[in-house]
Short mmCIF file of the C-alpha atoms (twelve columns), coordinates in Angstrom:
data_MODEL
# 
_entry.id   MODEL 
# 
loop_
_atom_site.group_PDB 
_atom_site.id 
_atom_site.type_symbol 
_atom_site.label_atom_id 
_atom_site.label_alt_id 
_atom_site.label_comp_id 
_atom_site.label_asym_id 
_atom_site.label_seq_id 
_atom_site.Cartn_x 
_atom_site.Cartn_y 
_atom_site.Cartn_z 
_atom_site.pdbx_PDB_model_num 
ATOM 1   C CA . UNK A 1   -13.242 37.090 10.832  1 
ATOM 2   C CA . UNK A 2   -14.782 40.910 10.347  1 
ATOM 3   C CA . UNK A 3   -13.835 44.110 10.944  1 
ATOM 4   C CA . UNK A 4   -15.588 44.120 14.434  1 
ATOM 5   C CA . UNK A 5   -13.380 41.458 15.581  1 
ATOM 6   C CA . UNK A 6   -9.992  42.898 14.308  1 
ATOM 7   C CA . UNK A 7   -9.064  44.109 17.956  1 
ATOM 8   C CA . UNK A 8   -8.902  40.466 18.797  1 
ATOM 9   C CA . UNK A 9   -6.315  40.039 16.545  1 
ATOM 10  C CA . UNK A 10  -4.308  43.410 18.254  1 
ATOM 11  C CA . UNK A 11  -4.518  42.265 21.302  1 
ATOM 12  C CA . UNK A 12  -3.168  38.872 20.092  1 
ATOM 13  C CA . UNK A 13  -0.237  40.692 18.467  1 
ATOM 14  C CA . UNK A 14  0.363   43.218 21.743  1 
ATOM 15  C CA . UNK A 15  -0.195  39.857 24.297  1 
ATOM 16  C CA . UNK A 16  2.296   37.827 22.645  1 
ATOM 17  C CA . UNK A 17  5.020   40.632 21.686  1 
ATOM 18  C CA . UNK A 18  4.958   41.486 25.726  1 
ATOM 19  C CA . UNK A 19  4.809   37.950 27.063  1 
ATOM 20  C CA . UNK A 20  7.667   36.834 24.285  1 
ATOM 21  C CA . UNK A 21  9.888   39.563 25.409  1 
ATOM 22  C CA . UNK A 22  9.703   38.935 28.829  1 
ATOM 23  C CA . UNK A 23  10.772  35.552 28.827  1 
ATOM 24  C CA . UNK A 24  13.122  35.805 26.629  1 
ATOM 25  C CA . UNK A 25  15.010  38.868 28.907  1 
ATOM 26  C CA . UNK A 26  13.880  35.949 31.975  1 
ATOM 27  C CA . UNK A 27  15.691  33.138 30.023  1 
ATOM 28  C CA . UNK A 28  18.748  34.778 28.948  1 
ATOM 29  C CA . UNK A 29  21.050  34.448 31.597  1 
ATOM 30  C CA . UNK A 30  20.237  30.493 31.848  1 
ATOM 31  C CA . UNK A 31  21.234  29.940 28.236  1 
ATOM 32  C CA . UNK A 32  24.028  32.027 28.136  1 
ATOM 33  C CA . UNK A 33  25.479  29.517 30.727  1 
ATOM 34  C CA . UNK A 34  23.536  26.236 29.510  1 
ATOM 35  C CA . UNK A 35  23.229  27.028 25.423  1 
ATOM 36  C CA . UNK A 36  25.719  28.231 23.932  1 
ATOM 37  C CA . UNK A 37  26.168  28.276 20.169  1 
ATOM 38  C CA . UNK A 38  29.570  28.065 19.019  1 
ATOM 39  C CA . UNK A 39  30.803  29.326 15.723  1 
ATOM 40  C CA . UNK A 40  32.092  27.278 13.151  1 
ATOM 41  C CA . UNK A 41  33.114  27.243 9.643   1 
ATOM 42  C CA . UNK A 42  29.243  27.467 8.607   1 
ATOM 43  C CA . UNK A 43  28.192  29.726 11.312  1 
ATOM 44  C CA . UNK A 44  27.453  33.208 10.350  1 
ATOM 45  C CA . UNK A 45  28.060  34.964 14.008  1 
ATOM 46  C CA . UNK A 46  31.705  35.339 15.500  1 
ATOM 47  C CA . UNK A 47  31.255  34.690 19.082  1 
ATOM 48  C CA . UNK A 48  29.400  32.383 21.204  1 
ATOM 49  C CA . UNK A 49  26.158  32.948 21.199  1 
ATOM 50  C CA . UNK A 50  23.054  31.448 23.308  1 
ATOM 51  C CA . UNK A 51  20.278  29.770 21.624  1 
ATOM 52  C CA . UNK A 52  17.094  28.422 22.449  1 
ATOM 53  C CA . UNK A 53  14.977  32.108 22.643  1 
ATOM 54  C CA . UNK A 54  12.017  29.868 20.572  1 
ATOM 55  C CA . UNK A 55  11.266  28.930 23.981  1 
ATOM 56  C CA . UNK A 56  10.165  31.791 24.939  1 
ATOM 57  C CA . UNK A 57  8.528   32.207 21.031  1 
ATOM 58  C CA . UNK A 58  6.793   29.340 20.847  1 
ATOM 59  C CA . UNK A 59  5.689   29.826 25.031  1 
ATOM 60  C CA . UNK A 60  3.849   33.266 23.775  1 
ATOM 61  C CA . UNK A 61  1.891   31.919 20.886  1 
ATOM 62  C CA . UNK A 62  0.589   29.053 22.331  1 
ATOM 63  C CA . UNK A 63  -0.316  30.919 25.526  1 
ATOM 64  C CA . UNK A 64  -2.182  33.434 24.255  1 
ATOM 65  C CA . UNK A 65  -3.742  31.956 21.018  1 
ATOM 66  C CA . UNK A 66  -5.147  29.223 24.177  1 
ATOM 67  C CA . UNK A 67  -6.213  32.201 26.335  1 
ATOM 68  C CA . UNK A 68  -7.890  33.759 23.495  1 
ATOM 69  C CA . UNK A 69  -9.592  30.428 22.259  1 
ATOM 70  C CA . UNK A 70  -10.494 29.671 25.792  1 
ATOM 71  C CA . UNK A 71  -11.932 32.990 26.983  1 
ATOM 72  C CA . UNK A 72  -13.283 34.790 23.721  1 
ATOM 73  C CA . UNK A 73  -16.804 33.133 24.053  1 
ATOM 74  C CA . UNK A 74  -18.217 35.267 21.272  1 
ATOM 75  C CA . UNK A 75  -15.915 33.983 18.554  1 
ATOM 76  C CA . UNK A 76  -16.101 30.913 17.065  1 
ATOM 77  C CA . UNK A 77  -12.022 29.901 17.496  1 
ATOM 78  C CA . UNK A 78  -12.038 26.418 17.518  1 
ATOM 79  C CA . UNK A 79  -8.474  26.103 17.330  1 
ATOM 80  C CA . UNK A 80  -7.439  22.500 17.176  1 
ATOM 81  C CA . UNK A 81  -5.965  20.790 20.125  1 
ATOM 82  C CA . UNK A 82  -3.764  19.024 17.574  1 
ATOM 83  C CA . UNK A 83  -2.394  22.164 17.228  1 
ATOM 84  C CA . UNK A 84  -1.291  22.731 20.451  1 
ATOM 85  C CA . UNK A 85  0.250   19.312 21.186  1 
ATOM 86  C CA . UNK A 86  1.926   18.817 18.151  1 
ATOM 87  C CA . UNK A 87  3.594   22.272 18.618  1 
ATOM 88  C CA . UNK A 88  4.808   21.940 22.036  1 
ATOM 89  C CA . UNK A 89  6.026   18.064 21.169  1 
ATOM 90  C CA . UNK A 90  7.950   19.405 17.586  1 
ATOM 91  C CA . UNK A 91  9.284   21.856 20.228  1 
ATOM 92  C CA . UNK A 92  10.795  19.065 22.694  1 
ATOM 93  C CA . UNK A 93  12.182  17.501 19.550  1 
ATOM 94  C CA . UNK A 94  14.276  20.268 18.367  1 
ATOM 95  C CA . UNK A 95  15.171  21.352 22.228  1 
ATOM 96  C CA . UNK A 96  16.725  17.695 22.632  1 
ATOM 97  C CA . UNK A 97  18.172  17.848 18.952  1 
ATOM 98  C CA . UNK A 98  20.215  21.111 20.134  1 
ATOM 99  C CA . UNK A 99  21.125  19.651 23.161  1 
ATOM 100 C CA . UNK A 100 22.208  15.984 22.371  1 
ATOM 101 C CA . UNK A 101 22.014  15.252 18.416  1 
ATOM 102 C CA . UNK A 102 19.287  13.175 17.144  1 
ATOM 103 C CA . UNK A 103 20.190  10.825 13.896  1 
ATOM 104 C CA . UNK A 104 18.429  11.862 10.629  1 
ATOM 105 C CA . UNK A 105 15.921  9.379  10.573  1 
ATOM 106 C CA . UNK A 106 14.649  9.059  13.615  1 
ATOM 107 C CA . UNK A 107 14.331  13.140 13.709  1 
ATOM 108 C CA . UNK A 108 12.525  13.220 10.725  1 
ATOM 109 C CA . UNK A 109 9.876   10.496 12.180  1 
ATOM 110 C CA . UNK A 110 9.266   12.308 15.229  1 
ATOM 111 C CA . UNK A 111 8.910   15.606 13.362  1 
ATOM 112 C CA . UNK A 112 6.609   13.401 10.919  1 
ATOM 113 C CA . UNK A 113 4.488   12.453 14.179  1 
ATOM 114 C CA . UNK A 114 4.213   15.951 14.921  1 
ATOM 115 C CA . UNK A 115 2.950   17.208 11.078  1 
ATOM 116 C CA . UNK A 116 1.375   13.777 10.998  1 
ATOM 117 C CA . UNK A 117 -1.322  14.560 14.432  1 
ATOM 118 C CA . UNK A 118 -2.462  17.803 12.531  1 
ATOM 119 C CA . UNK A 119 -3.214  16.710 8.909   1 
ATOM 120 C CA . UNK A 120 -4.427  12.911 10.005  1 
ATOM 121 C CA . UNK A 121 -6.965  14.518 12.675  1 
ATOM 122 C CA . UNK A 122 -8.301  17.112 10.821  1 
ATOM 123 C CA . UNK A 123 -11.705 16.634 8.906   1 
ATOM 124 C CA . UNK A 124 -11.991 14.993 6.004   1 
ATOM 125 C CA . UNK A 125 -14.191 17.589 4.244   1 
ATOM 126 C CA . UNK A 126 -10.813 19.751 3.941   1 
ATOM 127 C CA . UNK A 127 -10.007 18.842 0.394   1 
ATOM 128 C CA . UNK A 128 -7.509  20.841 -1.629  1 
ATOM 129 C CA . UNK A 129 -8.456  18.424 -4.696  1 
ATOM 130 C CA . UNK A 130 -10.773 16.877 -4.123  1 
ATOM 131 C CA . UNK A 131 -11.012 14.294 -7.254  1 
ATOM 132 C CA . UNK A 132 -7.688  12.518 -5.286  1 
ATOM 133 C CA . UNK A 133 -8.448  9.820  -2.858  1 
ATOM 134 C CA . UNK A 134 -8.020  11.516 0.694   1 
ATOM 135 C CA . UNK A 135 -5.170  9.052  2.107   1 
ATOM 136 C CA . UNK A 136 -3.098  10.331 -1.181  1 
ATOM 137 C CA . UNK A 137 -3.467  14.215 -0.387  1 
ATOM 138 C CA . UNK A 138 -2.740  13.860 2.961   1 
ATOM 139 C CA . UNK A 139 0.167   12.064 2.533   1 
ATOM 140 C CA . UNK A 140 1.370   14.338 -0.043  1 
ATOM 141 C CA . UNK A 141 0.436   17.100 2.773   1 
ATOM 142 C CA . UNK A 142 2.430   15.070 5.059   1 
ATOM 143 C CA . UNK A 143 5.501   15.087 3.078   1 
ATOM 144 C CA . UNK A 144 5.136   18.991 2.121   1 
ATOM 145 C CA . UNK A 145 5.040   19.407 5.743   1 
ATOM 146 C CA . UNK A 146 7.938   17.955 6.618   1 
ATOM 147 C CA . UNK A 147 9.773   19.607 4.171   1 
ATOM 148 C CA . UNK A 148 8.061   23.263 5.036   1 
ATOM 149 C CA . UNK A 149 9.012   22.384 9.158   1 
ATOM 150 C CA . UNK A 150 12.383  21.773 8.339   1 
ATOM 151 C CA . UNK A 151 13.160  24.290 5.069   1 
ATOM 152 C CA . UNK A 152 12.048  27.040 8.034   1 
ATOM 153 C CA . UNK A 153 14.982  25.485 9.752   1 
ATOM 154 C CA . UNK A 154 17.505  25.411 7.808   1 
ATOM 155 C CA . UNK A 155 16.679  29.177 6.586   1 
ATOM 156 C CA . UNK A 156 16.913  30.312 10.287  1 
ATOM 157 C CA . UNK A 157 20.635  30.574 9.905   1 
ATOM 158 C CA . UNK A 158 20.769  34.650 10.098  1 
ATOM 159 C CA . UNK A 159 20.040  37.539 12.838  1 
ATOM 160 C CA . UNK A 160 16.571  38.594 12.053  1 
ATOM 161 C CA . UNK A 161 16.099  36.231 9.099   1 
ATOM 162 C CA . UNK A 162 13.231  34.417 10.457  1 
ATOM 163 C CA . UNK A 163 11.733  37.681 11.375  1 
ATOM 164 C CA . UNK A 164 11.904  38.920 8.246   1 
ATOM 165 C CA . UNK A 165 10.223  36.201 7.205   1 
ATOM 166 C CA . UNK A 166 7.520   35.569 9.827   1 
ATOM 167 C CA . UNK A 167 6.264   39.150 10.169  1 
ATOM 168 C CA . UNK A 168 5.110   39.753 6.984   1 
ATOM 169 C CA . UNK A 169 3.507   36.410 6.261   1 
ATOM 170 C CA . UNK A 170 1.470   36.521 9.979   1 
ATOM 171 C CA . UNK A 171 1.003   40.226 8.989   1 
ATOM 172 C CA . UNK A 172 -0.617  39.541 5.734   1 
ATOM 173 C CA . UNK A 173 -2.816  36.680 7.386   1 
ATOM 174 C CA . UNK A 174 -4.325  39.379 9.666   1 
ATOM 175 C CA . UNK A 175 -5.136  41.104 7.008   1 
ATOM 176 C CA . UNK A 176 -6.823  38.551 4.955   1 
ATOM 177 C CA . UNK A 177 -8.852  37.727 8.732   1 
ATOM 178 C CA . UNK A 178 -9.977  40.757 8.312   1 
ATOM 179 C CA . UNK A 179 -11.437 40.749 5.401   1 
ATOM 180 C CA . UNK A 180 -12.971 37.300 5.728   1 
ATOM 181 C CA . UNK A 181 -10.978 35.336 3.822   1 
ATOM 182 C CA . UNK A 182 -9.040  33.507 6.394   1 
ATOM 183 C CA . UNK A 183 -10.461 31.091 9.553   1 
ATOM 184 C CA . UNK A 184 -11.134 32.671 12.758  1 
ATOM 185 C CA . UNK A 185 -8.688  30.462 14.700  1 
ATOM 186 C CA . UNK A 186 -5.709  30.835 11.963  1 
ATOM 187 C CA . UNK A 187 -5.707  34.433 12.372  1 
ATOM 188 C CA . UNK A 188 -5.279  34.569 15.833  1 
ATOM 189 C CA . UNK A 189 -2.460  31.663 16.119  1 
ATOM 190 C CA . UNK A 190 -0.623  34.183 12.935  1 
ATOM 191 C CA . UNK A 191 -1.422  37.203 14.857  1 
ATOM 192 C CA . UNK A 192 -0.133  35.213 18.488  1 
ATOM 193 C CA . UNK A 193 2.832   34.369 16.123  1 
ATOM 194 C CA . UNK A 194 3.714   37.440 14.523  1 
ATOM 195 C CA . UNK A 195 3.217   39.318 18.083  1 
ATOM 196 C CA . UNK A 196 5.527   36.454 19.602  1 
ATOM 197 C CA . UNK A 197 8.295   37.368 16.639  1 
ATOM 198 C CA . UNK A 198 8.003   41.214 17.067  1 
ATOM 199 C CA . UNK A 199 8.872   40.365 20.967  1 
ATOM 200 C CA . UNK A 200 11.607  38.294 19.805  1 
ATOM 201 C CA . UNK A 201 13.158  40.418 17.388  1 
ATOM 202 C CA . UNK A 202 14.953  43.055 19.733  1 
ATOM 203 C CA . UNK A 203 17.290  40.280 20.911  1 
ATOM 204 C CA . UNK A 204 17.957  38.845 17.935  1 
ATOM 205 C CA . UNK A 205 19.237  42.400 15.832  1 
ATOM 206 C CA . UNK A 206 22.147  42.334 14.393  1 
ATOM 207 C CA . UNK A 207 24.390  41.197 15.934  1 
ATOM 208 C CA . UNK A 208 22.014  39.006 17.923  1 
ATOM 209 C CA . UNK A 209 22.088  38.567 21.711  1 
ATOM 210 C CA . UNK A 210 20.517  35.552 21.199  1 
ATOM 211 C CA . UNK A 211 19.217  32.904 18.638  1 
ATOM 212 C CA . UNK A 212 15.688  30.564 17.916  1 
ATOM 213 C CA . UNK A 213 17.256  27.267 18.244  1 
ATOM 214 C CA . UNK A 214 15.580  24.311 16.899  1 
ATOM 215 C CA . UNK A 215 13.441  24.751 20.016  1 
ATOM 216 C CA . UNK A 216 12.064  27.875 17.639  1 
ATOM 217 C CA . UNK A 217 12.278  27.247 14.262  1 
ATOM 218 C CA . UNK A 218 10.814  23.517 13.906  1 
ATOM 219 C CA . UNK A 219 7.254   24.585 16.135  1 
ATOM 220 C CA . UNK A 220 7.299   27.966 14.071  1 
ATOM 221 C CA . UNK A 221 7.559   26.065 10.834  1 
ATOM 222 C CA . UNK A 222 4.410   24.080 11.815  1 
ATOM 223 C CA . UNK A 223 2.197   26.310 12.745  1 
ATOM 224 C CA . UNK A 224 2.653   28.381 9.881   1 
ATOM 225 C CA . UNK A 225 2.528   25.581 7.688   1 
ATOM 226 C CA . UNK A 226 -0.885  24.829 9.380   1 
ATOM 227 C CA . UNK A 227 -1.767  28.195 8.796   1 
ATOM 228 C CA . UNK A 228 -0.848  28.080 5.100   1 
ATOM 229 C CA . UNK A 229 -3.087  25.161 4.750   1 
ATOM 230 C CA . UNK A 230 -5.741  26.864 5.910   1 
ATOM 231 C CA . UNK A 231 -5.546  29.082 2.622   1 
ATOM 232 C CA . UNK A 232 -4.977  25.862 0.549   1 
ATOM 233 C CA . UNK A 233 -8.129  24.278 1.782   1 
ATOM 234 C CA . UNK A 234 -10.052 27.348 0.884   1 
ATOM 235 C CA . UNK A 235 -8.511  27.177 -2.619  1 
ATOM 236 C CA . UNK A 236 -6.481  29.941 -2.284  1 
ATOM 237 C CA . UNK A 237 -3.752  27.931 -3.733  1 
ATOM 238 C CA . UNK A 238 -1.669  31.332 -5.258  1 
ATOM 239 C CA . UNK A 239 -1.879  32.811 -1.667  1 
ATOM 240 C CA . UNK A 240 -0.323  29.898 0.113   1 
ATOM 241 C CA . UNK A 241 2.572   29.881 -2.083  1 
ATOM 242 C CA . UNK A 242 3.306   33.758 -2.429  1 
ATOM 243 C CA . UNK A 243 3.175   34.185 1.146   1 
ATOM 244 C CA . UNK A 244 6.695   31.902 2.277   1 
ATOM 245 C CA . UNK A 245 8.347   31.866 -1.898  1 
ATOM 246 C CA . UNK A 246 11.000  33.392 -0.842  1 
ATOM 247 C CA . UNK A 247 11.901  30.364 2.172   1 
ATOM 248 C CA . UNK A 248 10.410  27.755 -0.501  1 
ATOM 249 C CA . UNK A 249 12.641  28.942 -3.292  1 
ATOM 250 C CA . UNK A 250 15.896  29.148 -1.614  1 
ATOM 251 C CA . UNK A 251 15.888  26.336 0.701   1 
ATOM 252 C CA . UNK A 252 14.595  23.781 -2.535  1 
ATOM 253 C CA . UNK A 253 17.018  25.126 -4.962  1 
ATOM 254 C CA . UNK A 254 20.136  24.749 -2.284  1 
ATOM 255 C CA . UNK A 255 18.806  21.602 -1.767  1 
ATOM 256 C CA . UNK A 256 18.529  20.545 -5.220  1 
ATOM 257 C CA . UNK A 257 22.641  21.717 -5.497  1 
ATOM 258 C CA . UNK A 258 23.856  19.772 -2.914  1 
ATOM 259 C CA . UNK A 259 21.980  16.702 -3.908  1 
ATOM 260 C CA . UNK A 260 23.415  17.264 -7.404  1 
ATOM 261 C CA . UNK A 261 27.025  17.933 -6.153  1 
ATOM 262 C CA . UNK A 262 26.394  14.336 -3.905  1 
ATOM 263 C CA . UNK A 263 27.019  16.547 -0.560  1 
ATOM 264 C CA . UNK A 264 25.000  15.191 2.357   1 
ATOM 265 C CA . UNK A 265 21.373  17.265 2.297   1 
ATOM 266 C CA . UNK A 266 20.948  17.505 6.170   1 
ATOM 267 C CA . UNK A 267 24.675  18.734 7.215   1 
ATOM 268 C CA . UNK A 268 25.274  22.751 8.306   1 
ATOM 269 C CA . UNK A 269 26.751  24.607 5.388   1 
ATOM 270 C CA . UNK A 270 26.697  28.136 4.040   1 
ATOM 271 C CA . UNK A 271 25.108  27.658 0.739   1 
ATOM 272 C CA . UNK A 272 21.756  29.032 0.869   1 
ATOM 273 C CA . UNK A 273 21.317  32.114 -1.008  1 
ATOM 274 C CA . UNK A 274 20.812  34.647 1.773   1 
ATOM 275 C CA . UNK A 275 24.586  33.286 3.600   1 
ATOM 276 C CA . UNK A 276 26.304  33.468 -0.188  1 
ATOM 277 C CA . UNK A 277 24.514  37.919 0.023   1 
ATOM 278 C CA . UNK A 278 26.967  38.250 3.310   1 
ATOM 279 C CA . UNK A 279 30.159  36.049 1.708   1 
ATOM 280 C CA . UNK A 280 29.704  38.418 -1.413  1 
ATOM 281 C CA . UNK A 281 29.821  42.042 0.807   1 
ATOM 282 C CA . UNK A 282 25.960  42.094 1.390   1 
ATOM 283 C CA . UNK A 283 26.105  43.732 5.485   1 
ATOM 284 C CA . UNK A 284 23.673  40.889 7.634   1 
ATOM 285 C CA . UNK A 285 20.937  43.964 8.086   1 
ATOM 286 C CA . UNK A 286 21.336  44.795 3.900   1 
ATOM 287 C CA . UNK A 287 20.546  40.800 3.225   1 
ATOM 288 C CA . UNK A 288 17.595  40.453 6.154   1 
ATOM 289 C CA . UNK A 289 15.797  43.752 4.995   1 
ATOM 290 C CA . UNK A 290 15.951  42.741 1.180   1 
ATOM 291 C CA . UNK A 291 14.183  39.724 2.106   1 
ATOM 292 C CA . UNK A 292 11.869  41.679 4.387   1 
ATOM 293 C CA . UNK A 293 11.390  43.925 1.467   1 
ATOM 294 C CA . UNK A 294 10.407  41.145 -0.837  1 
ATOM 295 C CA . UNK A 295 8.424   39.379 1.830   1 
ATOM 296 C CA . UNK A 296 6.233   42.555 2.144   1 
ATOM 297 C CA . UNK A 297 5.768   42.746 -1.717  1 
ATOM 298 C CA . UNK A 298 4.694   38.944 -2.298  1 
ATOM 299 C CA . UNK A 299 1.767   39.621 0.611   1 
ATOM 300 C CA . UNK A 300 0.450   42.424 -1.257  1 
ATOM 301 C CA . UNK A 301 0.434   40.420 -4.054  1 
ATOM 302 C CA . UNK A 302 -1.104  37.674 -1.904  1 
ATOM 303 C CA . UNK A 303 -3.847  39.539 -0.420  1 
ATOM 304 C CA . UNK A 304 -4.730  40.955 -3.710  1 
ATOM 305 C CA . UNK A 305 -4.715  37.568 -5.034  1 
ATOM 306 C CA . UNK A 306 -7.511  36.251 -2.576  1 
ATOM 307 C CA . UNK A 307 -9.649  39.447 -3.927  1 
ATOM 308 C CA . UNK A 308 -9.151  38.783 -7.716  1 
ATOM 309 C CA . UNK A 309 -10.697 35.125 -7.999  1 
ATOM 310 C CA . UNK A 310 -8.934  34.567 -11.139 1 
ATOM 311 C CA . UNK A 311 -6.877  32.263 -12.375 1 
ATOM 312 C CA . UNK A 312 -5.284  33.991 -14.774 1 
ATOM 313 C CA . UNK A 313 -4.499  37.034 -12.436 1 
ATOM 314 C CA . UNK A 314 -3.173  34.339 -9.954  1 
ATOM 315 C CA . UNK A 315 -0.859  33.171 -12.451 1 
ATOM 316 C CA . UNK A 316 0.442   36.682 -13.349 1 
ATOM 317 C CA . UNK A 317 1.281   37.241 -9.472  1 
ATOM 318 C CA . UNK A 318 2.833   34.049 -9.562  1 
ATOM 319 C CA . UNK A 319 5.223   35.014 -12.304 1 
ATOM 320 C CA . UNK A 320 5.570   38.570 -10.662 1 
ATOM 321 C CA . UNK A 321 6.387   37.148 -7.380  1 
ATOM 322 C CA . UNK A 322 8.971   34.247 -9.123  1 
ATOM 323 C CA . UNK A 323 10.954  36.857 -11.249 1 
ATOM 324 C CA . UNK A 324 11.146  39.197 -7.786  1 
ATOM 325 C CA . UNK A 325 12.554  36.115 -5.972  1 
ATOM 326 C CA . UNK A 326 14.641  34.953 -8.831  1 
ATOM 327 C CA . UNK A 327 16.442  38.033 -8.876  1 
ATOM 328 C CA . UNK A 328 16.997  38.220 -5.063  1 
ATOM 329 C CA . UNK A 329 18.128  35.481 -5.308  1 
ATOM 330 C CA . UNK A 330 20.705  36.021 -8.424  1 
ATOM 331 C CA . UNK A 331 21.750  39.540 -6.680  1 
ATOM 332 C CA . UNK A 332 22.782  37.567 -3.871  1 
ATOM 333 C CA . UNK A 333 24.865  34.686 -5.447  1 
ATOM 334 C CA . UNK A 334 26.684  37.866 -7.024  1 
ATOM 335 C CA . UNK A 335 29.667  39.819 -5.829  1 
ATOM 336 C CA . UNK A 336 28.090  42.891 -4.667  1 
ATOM 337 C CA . UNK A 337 30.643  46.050 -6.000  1 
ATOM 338 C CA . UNK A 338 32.363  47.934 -3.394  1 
# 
């Protein structure tokens, strides 16, 4: 992607914002009499809330990354169809899950189908290493997949926390389309995305009107996942994991502490890092623009990472990045004075 073709990308963003806000004011009434979200001991809201708004999310992106792919003759998009169908599928998964609970196993095998359809149909010349056989990388991918689908649901557990989070990573892929050092089709699916999130986010301010739902959070997980890869397979290894650090870092050290305490990983609880900032006097807009704040600063220091090309510099982001994550992190397993 160029310059030139940076107002594909805006209209991507405007298209999706519009058409994601739309349904979502069309859909609310419906779920707040068929979707209701209870609170419980884990939950972070008060009142009953609706859920399922990643209908209306997921709807947007899909729609008009497909119109763009399928109308914009003078770019070469190429989006996969993979992409599409494993979205909308991962989407029916998690819309069943919230309705009527799915067991563990058999969730995490349909949700492996899904990341499964987009690494196992993609072309073999996308190598991240390329000295490892090809059935072992993949199935490493696969597994990092599954992991990335579900860590973005278990961190979607706050108003505007998967904004926070979404924005700035989509944002900084635009940029990097921009300059050329991200795919054509990527960009618009992040811009779609991000525009799709920015539509979203009015309903979902503190104190939210409405929530993602599994419906949102697994399909969003995937496709930036696939998007992520895209900077992997173009070696742009430090990019791909500055961008979500914050999400990676949380979700894998909270699960790391359960497993260690013997609790069972994939119950609801309030022990990632972001709920212990509001038990310890952190306000739910304080916690969310922190991370925003931090989200922002590790895409600088991604983009500037993909201009660099050195390893060393890479590896001083890196550290930059994991001591400004670290101590989010820290601040908000602390007692914040009053």
């Amino acid at each position: 992607m160029t310059i030139s073709e940076l107002p594909l990308s805006i209209f991507a963003v405007v298209a999706a914002a519009l058409l994601s806000a739309g349904i979502t004011w069309a859909i609310l009434p419906w779920l707040l009499q068929h979707a209701l979200a209870r609170p419980n001991a884990r939950s972070s809201h008060r009142v009953p809330t609706p859920q399922g708004a990643g209908i209306a999310v997921i709807a947007a992106t899909l729609s008009v990354a497909g119109t763009i792919a399928a109308y914009a003759a003078t770019v070469n998009l190429n989006i996969p169809v993979a992409i599409f169908a494993a979205s909308l599928f991962i989407a029916i998964v998690g819309f069943v899950d919230g309705v009527k609970s799915i067991p563990v196993l058999p969730r995490l095998m349909l949700q492996a189908v899904a990341v499964g359809a987009i690494l196992f149909t993609a072309s073999s010349d996308l190598r991240i290493v390329p000295a490892y056989p090809l059935w072992i990388e993949r199935g490493l991918l696969l597994l990092a997949g599954l992991w990335f689908v579900n860590l973005v649901n278990f961190m979607d557990g706050l108003d505007w926390m998967t904004v926070a989070e979404v924005v700035p990573i989509t944002g900084a892929m635009i940029v990097l389309g921009s300059f050329g050092e991200f795919p054509v089709s990527a960009t618009i699916v992040a811009a779609a995305l991000c525009g799709a999130m920015v539509g979203f986010a009015p309903f979902n301010q503190p104190v939210a009107k409405v929530f993602l739902g599994d419906v949102g959070s697994l399909p969003i997980g995937l496709l930036l996942g696939w998007c992520l890869l895209q900077l992997a397979w173009r070696q742009q290894l430090a990019a791909a994991l500055l961008l979500p650090l914050y999400y990676l870092a949380d979700a894998t050290v909270t699960l790391l502490r359960r497993l260690v305490r013997g609790e069972p990983f994939w119950a609801a609880h309030r022990s990632h890092f972001y709920q212990r900032a509001t038990d310890n006097g952190f306000t739910v807009l304080r916690a969310v623009s922190e991370v925003f704040a931090l989200n922002v600063g590790l895409a600088v220091l991604a983009i500037a990472s993909t201009e660099t090309q050195s390893a060393a510099i890479d590896v001083v982001f890196m550290i930059i990045g994991g001591f400004a994550v670290a101590s989010t992190m820290y601040r908000f397993s602390r007692r914040r004075p009053s």
